[in-house]
N, C-alpha and C positions, 0 to 999 in steps of 0.2 A: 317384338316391340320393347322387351324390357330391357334386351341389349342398347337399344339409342337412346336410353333413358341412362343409364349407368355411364355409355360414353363419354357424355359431358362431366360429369360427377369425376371422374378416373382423370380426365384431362385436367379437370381443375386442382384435384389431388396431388395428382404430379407437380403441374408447375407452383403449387405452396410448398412440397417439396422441395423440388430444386431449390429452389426461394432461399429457401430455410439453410440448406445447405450452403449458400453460396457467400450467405452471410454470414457465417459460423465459423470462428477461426477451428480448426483440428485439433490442435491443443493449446492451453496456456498458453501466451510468449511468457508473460513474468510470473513466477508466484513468488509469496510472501512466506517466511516460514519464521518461524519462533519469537516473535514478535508481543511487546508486553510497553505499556505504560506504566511509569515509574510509581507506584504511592506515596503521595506528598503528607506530610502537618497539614492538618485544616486549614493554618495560615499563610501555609505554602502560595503566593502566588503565579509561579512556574512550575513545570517538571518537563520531562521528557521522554519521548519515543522512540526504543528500539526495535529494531526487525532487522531481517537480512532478504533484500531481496536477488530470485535468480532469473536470469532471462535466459531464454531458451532462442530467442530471435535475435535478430539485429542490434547495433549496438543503439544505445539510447540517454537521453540525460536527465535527471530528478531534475526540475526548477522551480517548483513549488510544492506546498502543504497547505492545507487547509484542515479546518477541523469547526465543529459549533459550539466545542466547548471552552476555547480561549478565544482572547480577542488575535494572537496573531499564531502562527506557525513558521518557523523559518528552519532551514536547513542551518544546521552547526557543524564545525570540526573542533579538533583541540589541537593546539598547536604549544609547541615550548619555544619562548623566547628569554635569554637570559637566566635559562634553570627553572625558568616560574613556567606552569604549565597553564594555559590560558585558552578561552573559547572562544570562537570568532565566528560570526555568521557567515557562510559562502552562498552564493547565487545559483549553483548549482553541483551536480553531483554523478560523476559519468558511470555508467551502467551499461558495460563489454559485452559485446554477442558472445553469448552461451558461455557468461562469466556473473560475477557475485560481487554485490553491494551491497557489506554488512554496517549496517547501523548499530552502533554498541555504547556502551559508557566509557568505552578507551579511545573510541576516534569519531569519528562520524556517527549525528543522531538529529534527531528532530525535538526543537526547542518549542514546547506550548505554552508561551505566553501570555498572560493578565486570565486566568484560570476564571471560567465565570461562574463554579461552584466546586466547593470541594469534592476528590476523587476517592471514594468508597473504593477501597478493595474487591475484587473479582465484579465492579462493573467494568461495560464492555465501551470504550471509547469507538467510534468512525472517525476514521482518516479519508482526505480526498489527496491523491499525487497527478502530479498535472506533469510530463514531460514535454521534451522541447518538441516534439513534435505534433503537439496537441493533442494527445492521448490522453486517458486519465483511469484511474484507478483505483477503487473504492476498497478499504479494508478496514474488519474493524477486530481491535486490540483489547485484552485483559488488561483489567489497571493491576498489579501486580507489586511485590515488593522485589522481584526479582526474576528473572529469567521463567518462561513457562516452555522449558527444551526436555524432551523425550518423552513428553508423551506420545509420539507418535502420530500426530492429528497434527499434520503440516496445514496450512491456512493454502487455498490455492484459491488463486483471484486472477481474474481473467483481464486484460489489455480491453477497454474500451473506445 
């Protein structure tokens, strides 16, 4: 008798199992590594976000930021035109199968716009990235005065 009692239990087990499994990517596609918010002046209405992101999948494209601590987020590059070295918003930002998308203070980064309070040192910002295929990706950053690289605590963030 206690074996058809545990059958059903064992049946249901497995298929939450499988379940589970089936919805579980294997590994990362993207993670995030070395990734820091810039510390601004108190008066600082702006700053910026760098990281480097790597995918491990297919290729893919940034098209948006989000965040709840400025009023906007837009992706930026730098460009030189005429000797003057200048920023310019782009619409998006392409991300190579099982290649690298470094966000830095020398080229591509994420602009956080109209700051809706200032940014304490060693607090931790949330990012939201939204690609073109309607994925998204929640990470969250050191406010930082500068690069937070070798520690060895890579940030890994899962493709939702």
């Amino acid at each position: 008798m206690e074996c058809m009692t545990l059958k059903p239990i064992f049946k249901h087990l497995f298929n939450l199992a499988l379940l589970a499994l089936l919805s579980t990517p294997v590994m990362a596609e993207i993670i995030v590594k070395d990734g820091f918010v810039r510390v601004m002046p108190p008066s600082a209405p702006n700053t910026a976000a760098y990281f480097t992101l790597i995918n491990h999948g297919e290729p893919t494209t940034l098209v948006a930021v989000s965040t709840e601590i400025a009023d906007k987020a837009e992706l930026h590059t730098i460009v030189t035109e005429n000797d003057v070295v200048k920023m310019r918003e782009v619409s998006s930002l392409e991300l190579p199968a099982h290649g690298t998308l470094e966000l830095s203070e020398r080229g591509n980064h994420v602009m956080l716009l109209g700051l809706k309070s200032a940014l304490a040192e060693g607090q931790q910002v949330t990012l939201n990235l939204r690609f073109n295929d309607g994925q998204t990706l929640e990470l969250t950053l050191p406010v930082s005065k500068a690069p937070v690289a070798g520690e060895g605590d890579d940030h890994h963030h899962h493709h939702h």
